[in-house]
KEMAR-363184 format. One line per field, with one value per residue (C-alpha): residue in three letters; z negated, y, x. Coordinates in Angstrom, 1 decimal, padded with zeros to 4 digits. Layout:
r = Ala,...
w = Z,...
v = Y,...
u = X,...
% end
This chain:
r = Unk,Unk,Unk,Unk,Unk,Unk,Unk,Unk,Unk,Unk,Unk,Unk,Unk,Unk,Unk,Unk,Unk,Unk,Unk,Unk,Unk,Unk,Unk,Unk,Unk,Unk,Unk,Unk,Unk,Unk,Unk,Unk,Unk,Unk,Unk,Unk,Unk,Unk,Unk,Unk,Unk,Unk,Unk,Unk,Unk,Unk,Unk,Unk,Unk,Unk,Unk,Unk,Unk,Unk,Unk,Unk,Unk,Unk,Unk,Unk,Unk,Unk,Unk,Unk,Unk,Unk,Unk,Unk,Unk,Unk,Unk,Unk,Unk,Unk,Unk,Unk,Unk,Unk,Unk,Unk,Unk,Unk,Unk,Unk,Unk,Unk,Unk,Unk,Unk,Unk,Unk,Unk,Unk,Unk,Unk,Unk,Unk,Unk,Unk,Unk,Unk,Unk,Unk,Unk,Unk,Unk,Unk,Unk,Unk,Unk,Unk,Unk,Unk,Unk,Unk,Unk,Unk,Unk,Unk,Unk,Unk,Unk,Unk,Unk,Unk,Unk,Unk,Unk,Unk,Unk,Unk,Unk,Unk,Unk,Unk,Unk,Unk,Unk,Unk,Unk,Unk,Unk,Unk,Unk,Unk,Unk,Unk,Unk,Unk,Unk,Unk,Unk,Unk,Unk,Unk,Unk,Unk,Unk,Unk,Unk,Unk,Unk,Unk,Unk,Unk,Unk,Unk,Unk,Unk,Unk,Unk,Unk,Unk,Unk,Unk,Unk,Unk,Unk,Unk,Unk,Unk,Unk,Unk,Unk,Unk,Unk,Unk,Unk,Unk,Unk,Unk,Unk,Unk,Unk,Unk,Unk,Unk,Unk,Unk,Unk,Unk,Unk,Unk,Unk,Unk,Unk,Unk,Unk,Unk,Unk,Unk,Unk,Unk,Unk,Unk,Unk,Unk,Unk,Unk,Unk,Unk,Unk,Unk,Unk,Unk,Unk,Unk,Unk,Unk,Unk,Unk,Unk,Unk,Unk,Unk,Unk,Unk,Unk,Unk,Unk,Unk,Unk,Unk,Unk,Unk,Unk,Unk,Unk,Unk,Unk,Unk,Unk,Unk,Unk,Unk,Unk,Unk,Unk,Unk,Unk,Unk,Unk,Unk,Unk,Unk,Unk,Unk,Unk,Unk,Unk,Unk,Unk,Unk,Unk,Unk,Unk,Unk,Unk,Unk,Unk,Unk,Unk,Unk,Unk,Unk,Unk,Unk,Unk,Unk,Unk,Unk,Unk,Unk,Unk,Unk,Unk,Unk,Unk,Unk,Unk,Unk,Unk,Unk,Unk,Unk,Unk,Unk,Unk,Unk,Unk,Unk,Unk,Unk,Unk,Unk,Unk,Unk,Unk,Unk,Unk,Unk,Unk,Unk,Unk,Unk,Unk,Unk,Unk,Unk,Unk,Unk,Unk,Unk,Unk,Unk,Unk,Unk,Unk,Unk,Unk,Unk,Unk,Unk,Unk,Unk,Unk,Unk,Unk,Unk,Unk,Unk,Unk,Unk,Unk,Unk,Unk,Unk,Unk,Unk,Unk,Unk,Unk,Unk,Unk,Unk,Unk,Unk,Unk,Unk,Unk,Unk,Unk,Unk,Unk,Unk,Unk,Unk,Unk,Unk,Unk,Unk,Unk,Unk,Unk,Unk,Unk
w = 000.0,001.0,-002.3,-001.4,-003.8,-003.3,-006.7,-005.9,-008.1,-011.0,-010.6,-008.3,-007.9,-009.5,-006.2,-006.6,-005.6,-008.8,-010.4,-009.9,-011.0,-014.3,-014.7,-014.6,-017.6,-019.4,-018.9,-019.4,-020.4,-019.7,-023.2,-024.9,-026.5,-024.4,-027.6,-028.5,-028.2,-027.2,-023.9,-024.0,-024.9,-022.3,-019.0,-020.2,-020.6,-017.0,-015.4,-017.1,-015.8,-011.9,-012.6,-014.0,-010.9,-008.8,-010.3,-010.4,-006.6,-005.5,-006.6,-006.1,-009.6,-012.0,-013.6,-016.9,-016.6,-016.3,-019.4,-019.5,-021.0,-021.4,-018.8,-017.5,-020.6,-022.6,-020.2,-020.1,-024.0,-023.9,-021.4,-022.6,-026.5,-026.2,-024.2,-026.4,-029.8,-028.6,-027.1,-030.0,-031.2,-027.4,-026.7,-027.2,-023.8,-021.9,-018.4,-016.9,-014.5,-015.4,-013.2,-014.8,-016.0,-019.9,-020.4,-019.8,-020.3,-024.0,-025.2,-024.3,-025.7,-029.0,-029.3,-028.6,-032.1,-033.7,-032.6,-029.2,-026.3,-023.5,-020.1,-018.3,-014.6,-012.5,-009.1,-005.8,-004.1,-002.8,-006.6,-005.7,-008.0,-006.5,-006.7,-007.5,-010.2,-011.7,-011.1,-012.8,-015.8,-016.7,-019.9,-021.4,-024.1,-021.8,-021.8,-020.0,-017.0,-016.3,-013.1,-011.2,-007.8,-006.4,-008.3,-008.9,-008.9,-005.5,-003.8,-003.7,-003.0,-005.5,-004.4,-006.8,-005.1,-004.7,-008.5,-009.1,-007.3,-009.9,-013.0,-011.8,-010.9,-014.5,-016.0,-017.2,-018.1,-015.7,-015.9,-012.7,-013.2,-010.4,-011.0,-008.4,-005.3,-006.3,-003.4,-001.1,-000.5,-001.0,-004.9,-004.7,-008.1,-006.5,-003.8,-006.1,-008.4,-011.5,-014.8,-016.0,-013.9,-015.1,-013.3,-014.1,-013.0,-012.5,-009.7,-007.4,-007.9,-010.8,-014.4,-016.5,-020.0,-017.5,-016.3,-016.6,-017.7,-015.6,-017.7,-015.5,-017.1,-019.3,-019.6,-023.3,-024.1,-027.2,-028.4,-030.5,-030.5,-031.4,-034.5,-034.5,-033.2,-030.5,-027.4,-024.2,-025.2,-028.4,-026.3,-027.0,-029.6,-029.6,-028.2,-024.4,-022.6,-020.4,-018.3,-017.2,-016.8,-014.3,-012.9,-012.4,-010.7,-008.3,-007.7,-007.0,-004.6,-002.7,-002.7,-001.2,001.2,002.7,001.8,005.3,007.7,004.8,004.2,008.1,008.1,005.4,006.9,009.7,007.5,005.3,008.1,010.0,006.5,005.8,009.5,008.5,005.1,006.0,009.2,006.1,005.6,002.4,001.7,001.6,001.0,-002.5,-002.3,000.6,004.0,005.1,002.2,000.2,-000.5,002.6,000.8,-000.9,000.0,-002.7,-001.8,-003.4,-002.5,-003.4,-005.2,-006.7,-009.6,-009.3,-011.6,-009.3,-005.9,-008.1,-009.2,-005.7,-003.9,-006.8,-005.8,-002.3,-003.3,-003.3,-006.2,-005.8,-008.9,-009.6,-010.8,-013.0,-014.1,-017.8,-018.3,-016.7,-020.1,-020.4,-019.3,-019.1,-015.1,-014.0,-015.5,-012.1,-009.8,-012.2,-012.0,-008.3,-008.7,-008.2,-009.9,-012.9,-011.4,-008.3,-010.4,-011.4,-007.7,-006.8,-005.3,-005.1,-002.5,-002.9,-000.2,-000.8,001.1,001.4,003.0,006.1,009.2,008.6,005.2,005.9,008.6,006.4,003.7,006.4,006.9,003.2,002.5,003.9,003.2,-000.1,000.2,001.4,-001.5,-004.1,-002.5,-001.8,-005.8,-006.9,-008.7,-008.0,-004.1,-003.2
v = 000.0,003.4,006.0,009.1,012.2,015.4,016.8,019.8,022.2,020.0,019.0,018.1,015.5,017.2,017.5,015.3,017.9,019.5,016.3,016.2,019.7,019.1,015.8,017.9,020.0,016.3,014.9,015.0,018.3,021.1,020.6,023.8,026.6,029.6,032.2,030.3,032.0,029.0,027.9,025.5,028.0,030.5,028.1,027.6,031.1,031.8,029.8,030.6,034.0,032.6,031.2,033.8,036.0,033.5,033.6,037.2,037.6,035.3,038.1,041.1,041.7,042.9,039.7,041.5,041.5,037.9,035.7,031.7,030.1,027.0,027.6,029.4,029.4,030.2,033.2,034.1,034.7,036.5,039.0,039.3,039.3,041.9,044.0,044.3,045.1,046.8,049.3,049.0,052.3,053.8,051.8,048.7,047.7,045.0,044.2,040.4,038.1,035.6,033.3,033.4,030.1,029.1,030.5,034.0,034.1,032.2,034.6,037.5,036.1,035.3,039.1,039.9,038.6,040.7,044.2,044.4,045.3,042.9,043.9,040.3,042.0,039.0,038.1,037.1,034.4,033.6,033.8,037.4,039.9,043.8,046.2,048.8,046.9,047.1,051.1,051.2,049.3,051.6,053.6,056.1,053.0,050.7,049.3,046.5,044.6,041.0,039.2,036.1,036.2,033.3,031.0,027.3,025.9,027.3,028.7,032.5,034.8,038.2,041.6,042.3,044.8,047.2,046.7,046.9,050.4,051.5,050.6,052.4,055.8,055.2,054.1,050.9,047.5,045.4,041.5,038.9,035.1,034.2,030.2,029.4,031.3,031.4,029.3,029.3,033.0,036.2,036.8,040.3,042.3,045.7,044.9,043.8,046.6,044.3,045.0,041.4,038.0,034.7,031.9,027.7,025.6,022.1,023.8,024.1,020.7,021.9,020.0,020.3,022.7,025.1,028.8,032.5,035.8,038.9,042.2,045.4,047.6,050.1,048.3,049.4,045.8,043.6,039.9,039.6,035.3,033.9,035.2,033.8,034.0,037.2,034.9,036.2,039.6,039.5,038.8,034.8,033.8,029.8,028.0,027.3,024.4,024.4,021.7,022.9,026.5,025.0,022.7,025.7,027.7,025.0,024.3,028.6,028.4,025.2,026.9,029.9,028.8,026.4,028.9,029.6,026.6,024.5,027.1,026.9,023.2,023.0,025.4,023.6,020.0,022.2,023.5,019.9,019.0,021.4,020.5,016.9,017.5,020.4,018.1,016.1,016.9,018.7,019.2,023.4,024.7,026.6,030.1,031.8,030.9,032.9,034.3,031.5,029.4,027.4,024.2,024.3,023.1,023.2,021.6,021.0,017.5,017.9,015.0,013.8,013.8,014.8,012.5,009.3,010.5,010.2,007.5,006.3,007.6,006.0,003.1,004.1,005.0,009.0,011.2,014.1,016.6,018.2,021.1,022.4,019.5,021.6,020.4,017.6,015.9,018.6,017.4,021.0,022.2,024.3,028.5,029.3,027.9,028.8,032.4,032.1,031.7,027.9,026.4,024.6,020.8,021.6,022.7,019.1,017.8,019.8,018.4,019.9,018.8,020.5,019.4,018.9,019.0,015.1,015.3,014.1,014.1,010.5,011.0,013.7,011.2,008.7,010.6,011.9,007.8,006.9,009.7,009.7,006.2,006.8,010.0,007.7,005.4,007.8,009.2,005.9,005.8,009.4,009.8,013.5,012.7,012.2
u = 000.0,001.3,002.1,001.4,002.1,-000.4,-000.1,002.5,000.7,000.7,004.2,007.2,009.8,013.4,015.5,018.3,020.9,018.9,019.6,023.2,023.9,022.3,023.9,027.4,026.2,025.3,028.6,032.2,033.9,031.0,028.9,030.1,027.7,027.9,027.9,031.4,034.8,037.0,037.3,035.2,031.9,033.9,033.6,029.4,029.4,030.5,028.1,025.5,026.2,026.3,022.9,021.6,022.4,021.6,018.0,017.6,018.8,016.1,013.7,015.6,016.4,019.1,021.3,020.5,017.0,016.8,016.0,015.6,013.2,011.2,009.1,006.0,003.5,006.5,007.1,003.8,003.4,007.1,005.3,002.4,003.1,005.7,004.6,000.9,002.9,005.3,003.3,000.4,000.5,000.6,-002.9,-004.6,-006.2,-005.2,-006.9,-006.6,-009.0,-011.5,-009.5,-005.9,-004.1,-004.8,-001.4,-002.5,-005.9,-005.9,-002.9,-004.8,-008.0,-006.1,-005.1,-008.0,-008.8,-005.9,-007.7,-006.5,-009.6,-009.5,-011.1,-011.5,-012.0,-014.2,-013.5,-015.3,-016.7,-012.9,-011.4,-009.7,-009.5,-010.4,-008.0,-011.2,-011.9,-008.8,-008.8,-012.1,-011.4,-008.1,-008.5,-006.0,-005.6,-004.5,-001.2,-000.8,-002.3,-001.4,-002.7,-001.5,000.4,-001.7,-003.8,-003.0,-006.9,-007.7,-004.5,-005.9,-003.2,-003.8,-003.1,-000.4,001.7,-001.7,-001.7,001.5,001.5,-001.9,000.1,003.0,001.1,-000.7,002.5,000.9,003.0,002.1,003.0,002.6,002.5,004.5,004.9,002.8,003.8,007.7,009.2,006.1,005.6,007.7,008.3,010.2,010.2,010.1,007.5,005.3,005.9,005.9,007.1,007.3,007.0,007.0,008.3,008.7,010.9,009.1,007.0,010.3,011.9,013.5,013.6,010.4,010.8,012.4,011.7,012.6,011.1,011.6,012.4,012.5,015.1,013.9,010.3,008.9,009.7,010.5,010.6,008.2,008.3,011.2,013.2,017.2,020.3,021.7,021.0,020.0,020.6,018.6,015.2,015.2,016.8,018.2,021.4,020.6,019.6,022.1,021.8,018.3,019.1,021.9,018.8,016.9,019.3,020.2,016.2,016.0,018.7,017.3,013.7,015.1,016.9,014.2,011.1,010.0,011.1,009.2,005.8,005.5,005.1,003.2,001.0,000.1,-000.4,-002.7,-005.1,-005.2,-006.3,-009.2,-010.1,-010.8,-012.0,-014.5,-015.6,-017.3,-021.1,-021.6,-017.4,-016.5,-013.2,-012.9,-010.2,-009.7,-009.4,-006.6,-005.3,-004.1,-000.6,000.6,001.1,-002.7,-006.2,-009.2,-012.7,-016.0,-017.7,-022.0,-023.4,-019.8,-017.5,-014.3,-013.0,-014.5,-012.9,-009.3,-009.8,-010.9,-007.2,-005.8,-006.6,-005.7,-002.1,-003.1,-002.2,-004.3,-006.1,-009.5,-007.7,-005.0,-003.0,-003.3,-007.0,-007.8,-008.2,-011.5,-015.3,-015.3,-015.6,-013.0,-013.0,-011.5,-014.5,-017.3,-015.6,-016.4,-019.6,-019.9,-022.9,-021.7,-022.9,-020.9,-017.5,-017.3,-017.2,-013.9,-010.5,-007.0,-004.6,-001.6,001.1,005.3,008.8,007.9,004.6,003.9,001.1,001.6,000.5,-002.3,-004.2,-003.9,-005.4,-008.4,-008.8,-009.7,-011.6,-014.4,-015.2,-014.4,-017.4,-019.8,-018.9,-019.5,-022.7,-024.1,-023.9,-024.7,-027.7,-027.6,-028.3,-032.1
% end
């Protein structure tokens, strides 16, 4: 039976050149602590420092306002925590989406409960966010804005850099979640006129417990999380994991230099796929149609559970997801679609195909040939058809 991975969103494979770099930093000589003075904490020390520009290159930014950390949610919180105290006494208004990843959305929520007022803007039938909306909902309070670069439920690219140009005229923080569209489309800090940007390394082919926080210099910025040591110039404090800062790096450099060649192909595997899928009776694609990642297709199936057509690929050899791979353990239907509008006993019959460097047509037509048996199937079954 073919094995067939279309879970990019969720996760990726680690590269094995990714795998080999980190393995150096595992191994013989190169364990030392970078904040060391011997030689051994001096050679760590240097290459953290080539990573570190390696990283902030990728998105146009300053080596020193680049900080590693555990990964996107951690990144997230970093962003979004310091940037709400810091400023407290400036304002206490932060402005987000109905349609952000738990990561954002449930840290703003939870400060929220510590005094802070929290304008969740909605979004449209396509999961977008308006830019008027945004404009409208700005107070003299507010102090920070934080909306994703492109969603990971339905692929919906955001209009950040028309934010990002609105915070800037209303000097307003403004944070991006970039771990999404980092290595599909172009992440460029000064484009996007972002304060803060978040990305994760285990959505690139990079290790898991892996990612970076962006820092624009001279941001009204400070750690508020992590109390310790003078690491990462005082903004996260704890001796770093070097072998996945290295894994990181190597996984930026890789997505980087393959960004375009591989978005292109993946383009054209993700259309042939909505062509098949939408060719089904009752099967729309969720997000929207042209403004969305090149590697991502969402759908919603009528009369069927979400949760049955996995288990259905499964059996097929097909890894696919209903969602964010960060709730699938909920009965809950997904905040994203029922944002959009979708009726709540539609949300549960969604599907995420989210393609990868090892895709294939191959892999696509076969995909197109199990399906819709595997429709029929469920339908056949559904109590919720007539």
């Amino acid at each position: 039976m073919r094995s067939i991975y279309f879970d990019h969103s969720g996760t990726t494979p680690v590269h094995p050149e990714v795998a080999e770099e980190m393995y150096r930093y595992l191994t013989g000589d190169n364990f030392g602590n970078p904040s060391s003075v011997h030689h051994y904490g001096l050679q760590i020390r240097k290459v953290v420092t080539e990573a570190r520009e390696k990283a902030a290159q990728a998105i146009g930014a300053g080596a020193g306002e680049v900080v590693f950390t555990s990964g996107g949610t951690e990144s997230d919180n970093m962003a979004i925590h310091g940037a709400a105290y810091t400023n407290r006494k400036r304002g206490n208004h932060i402005i987000t989406s109905a349609v952000e990843h738990h990561a954002v959305l449930n840290t703003v929520k939870a400060l929220g409960k510590e005094g802070f007022d929290i304008t969740v803007l909605p979004v449209d039938q396509y999961g977008m966010v308006s830019v008027d909306d945004v404009a409208a909902a700005i107070t003299d309070k507010t102090i920070l804005i934080t909306i994703m670069h492109a969603n990971n439920e339905v692929g919906t690219i955001m209009p950040v850099a028309e934010i990002g140009k609105l915070a800037r005229e209303r000097n307003i923080i403004f944070h991006v979640d970039a771990v999404q569209s980092f290595g599909k489309i172009p992440v460029n800090v000064d484009d996007l006129g972002v304060n803060l940007l978040s990305l994760s390394g285990h959505k690139i082919y990079g290790p898991k417990g892996t990612g970076l926080l962006y820092i624009r210099k001279r941001t009204n910025w400070r750690q508020t999380l992590f109390h310790g040591g003078a690491q990462e110039r005082l903004r996260r404090a704890g001796t770093e994991n070097i072998p996945g800062i290295m894994g990181l790096a190597k996984a930026i450099e890789l997505a980087m230099e393959n960004r375009e060649t591989e978005s292109a192909r993946l383009r054209v595997l993700r259309d042939k796929l909505i062509r098949g899928l939408t060719g089904i009776e009752d099967v729309r694609l969720t997000g929207h149609p042209d403004k969305r990642l090149p590697n991502h297709a969402s759908f919603l199936f009528k009369y069927i559970e979400g949760e049955s057509m996995l288990l259905s690929l499964d059996m097929k050899g097909i890894a696919a997801s209903t969602g964010s791979a960060c709730t699938s353990g909920s009965l809950e239907p997904s905040h994203v679609l029922l944002a959009m509008g979708v009726p709540h006993e539609e949300a549960h019959g969604s599907l995420r195909i989210t393609l990868g460097k090892d895709n294939t047509e191959e892999d696509v037509d076969y995909f197109l040939q199990v399906m819709k048996p595997i429709v029929e199937k469920l339908r056949d079954m559904s109590p919720l058809k007539d």
